[in-house]
N, C-alpha and C positions, 0 to 999 in steps of 0.2 A: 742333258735333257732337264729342263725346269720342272718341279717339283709346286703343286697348290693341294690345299686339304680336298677343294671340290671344286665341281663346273661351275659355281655362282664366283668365286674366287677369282679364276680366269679370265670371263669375262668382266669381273671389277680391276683386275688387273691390266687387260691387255686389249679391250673392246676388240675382237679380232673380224676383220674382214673375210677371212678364209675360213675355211671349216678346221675345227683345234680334234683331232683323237685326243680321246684320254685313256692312259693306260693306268692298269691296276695290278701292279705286280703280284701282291698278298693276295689277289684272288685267286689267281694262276695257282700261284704256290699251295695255297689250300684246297684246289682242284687237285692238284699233282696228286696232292698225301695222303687225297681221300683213296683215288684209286690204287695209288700202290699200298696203302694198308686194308683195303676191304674188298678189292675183286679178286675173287677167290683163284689168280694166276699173274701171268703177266699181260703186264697193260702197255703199249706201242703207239706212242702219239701219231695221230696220220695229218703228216705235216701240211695236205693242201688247208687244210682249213684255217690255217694261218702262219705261215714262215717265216716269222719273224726271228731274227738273229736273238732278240735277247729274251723273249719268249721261250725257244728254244734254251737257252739257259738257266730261267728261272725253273722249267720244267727238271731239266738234267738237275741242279740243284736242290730237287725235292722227291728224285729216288725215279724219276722216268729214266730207264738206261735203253728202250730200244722204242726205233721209230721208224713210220710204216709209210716212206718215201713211194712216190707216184711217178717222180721223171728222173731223167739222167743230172735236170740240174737242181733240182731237191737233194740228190744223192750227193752233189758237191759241195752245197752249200751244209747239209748239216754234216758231214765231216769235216767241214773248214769252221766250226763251229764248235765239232764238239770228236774232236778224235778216236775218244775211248766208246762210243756210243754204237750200236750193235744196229745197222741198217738192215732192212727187209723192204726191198722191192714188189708190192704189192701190186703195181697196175698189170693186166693177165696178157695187154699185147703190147710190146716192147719191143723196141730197134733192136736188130742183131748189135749195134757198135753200140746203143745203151748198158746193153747186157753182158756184154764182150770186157767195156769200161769198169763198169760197176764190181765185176768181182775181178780183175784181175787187178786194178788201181786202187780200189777203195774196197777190198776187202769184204763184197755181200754177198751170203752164201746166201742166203731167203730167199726164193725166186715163188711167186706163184703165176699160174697158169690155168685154164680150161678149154683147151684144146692141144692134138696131136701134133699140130703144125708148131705150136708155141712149145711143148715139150722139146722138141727138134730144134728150135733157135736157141734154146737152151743149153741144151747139149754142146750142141756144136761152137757157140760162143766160149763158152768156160773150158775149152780143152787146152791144155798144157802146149807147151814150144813144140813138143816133141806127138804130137795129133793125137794125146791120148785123153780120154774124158777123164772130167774132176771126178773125184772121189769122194769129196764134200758137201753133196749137192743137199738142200734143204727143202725141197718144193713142196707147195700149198696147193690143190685141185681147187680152184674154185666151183662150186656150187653154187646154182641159180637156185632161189627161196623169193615167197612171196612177201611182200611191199605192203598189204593189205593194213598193216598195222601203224603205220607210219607217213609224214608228213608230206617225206618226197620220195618215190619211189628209185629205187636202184635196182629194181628188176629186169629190165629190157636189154641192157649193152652189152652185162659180164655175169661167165658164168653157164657152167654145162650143165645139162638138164642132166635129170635123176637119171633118164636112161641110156645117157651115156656114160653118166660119172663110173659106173663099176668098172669099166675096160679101162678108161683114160687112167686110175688107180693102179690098176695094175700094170700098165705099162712104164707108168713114172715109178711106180714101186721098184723098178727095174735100173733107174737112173739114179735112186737117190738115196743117199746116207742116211736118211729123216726126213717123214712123209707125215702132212700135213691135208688138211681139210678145213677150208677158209669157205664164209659167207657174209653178207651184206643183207641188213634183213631192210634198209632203208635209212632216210634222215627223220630224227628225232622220232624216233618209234614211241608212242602213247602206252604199249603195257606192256611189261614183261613179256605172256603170250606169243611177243610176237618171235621168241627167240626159241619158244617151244615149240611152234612148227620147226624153224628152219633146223633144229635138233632130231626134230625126228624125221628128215629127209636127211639130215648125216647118216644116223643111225642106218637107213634104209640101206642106202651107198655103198657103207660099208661094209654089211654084212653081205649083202649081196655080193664085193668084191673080194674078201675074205683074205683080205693083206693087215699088217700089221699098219696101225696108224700112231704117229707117235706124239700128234697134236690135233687138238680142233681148235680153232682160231676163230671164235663167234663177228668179229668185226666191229663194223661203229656203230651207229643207228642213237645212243645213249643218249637221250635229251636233257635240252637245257628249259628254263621257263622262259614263256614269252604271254602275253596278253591271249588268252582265250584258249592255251595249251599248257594246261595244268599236270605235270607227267606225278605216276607214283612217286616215292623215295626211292633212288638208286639202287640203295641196297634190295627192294624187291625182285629188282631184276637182278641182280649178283646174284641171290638165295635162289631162283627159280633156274639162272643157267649150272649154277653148283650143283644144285640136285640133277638134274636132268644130265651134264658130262658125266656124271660118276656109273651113269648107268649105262652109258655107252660099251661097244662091244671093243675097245682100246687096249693097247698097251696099257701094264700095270703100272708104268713111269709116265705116260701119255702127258703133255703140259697142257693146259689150257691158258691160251690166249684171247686180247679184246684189244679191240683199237679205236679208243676214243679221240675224236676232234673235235667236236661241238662241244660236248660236255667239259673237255680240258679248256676250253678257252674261249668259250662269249663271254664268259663273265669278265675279260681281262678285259676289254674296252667297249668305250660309251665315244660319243661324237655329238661335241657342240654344231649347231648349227644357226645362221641367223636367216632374216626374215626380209628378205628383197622387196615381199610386195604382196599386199593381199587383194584378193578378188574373191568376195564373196564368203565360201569358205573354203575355194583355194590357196595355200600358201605357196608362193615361190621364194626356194629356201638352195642357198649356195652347195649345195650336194646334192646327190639322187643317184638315177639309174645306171649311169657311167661311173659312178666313183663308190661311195660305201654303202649304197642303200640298193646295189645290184638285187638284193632277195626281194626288196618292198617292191621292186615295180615288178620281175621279171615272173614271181611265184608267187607276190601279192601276200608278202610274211608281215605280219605284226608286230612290232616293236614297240617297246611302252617309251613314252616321251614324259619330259616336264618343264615347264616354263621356268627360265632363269630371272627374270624378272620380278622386283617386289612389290610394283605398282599394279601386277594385273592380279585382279583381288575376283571378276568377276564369275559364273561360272564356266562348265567347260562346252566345249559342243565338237561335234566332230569334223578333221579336216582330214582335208588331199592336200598331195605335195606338189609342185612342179619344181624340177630339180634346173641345176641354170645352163643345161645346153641350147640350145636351138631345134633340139629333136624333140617333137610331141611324143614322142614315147618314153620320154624323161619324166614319167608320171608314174607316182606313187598313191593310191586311191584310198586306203587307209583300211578304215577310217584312223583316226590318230587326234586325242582328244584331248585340245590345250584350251585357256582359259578363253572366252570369247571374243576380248577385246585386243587382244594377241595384234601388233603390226607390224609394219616395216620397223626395222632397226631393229627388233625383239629377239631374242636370242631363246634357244631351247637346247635339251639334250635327248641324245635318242640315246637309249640302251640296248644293252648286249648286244653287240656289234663286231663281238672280236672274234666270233667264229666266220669267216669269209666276208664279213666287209671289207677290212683293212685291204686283206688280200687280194678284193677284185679291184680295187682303186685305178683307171684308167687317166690320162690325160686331153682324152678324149674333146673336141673344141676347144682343147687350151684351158681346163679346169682340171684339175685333181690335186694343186699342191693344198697340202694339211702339216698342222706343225704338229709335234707328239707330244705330251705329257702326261708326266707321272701323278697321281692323284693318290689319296689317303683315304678316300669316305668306301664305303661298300657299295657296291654294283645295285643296280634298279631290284633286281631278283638274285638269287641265290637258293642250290641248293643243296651249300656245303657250310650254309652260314649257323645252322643247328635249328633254324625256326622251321623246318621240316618233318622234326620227326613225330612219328606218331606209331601206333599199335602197326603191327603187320598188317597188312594192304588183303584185303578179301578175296583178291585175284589170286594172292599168293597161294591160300589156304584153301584153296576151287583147285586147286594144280594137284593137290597131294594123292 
């Protein structure tokens, strides 16, 4: 993989026809160390938001030793990747032959679930040659919690309401070596707050069900910065779910768990793009909604951009995308605010892209090839770069 200080580099370099990812190892890596040195447990990278092979190693590398696999071929790939590394099967409805695979070949006791029927493929999957159940078993109750706080909601799919959670507890209570309570409070959650509800609908759960719990597993939701979504400092929300687990009705060894995606890794990549053609203040730019800007057309997310060029000097004004399929739904509407005189041949970069852009990259009409590079400058935004901190956040000290 080719190695430039920055995206102006690149394209002085290589004038590229294709869209260039740029990757940024050092950002990852200082993503990685924040959370395994300041969230107050363990932290489980939740590998859809970007599976990249060496990703996944720069992560492992920097103290992340467990990660919160979605499919049977997530579970292959990051053991063919990273042997010693402790998988947990989080998605709650799963193939019997996923589930069967996964801990008899690759070694995954984690299983989470929110329903009877999924407790039961469970079971039945991970029993010994001789038809007897594991002994081992590790399972998560998912809990449904409100989205109310957050960007994209994960309320609706997964996840058993409050008034079932106390029976479905006690009955996996009954299968499992170490019993867990897992939630999703959404993507990029705006305040701490929002992890104070979904705590005190654990809380409710389990008192009600009156079993020992020996984890609560708070989930993803942890934001990164993007144009118009300015979240706290991290650590607000670390401080606010620290206090609030300790006061849970738990096991006195109880672990606390999180499983960051977003926050471990937009910051690892940005994406040059160039400039096909303008109209008006439409830009038709060689990516879009079928390759890495899936979020900009699909949920209409905001990305900061910037012109690579030294000749546009003029100011900015706001544009749309049209991405280069043939599909009018290859539109990205922004707004997204480059210099005005901005044309064909003009080259820009979009940032933080490395939480499910890369990932969704299709070939969709014969478009999606992107070459990878390594780059050296820091990410559009950051916020593990230290120009964040400040006094404790007001939200925080409203909680106490």
């Amino acid at each position: 993989m080719q190695h430039f200080p920055d995206a102006r580099s690149v394209v002085r370099a290589l004038a590229p026809d294709e869209p260039v990812i740029l990757n940024r190892p050092h950002a990852a890596a200082r993503a990685a160390r924040f959370f395994v040195e300041k969230f107050p447990g363990r932290s489980l990278y939740a590998v859809k938001a970007n599976p990249s092979p060496d990703l996944l190693q720069i992560l492992w590398d920097n103290g992340v030793t467990h990660y919160d696999v979605a499919s049977i071929a997530e579970v292959r790939l990051v053991r063919s990747v990273l042997p010693e590394a402790t998988l947990c099967f989080m998605h709650p409805v799963k193939a019997p032959s996923a589930i069967r695979e996964a801990y008899h070949q690759h070694g995954v006791r984690t299983f989470s679930l929110d329903s009877v029927e999924e407790l039961a493929k469970i079971v039945d999957a991970c029993r010994d040659e001789a038809g007897e159940p594991a002994q081992d078993l590790r399972l998560c109750i998912r809990l449904r919690v409100s989205s109310e706080y957050s960007e994209l909601s994960l309320a609706s799919k997964f996840g058993c309401d409050l008034t079932e959670a106390p029976a479905l507890l006690q009955e996996t209570r009954q299968h499992a070596d170490w019993l867990g309570v897992c939630f999703h409070v959404g993507s990029q959650a705006m305040t701490p707050f929002a992890y104070v509800q979904a705590l005190e609908r654990v809380r409710a759960a389990i008192a009600e069900a009156s079993v020992v719990i020996d984890m609560v597993d708070v989930g993803g939701g942890f934001p990164s910065v993007y144009p118009g979504m300015e979240p706290p400092p991290l650590e607000d929300y670390f401080q606010v779910i620290h206090q609030h687990f300790y006061n849970l009705p738990i096991a006195y060894n109880a672990e606390l768990w999180c499983e960051p995606g977003r926050a471990l890794c937009a910051e690892y990549s940005s994406l040059i793009v160039k400039v096909e053609k303008r109209r008006g203040d439409e830009l038709y730019i060689n990516d879009g909604a079928y390759g890495a800007l899936f979020d900009a057309a699909h949920v209409d997310w905001k990305f900061p951009v910037r012109a690579l060029e030294d000749d546009l000097i003029k100011p900015e004004m706001d544009f749309a995308f049209y991405g280069p399929t043939c599909d009018d739904a290859d539109y990205m509407q922004g707004p997204f605010p480059l210099p005005e005189d901005i044309q064909a041949g003009d080259y820009f970069e979009i940032g933080m892209l490395g939480a499910y852009g890369a990932a969704m990259k299709t070939d969709f009409n014969g478009f999606g090839a992107a070459e990878r590079i390594i780059v050296t400058d820091e990410p559009m935004a950051s916020l593990y770069d230290g120009s964040r901190t400040r006094p404790e956040a007001d939200n925080v000290v409203s909680l106490r």
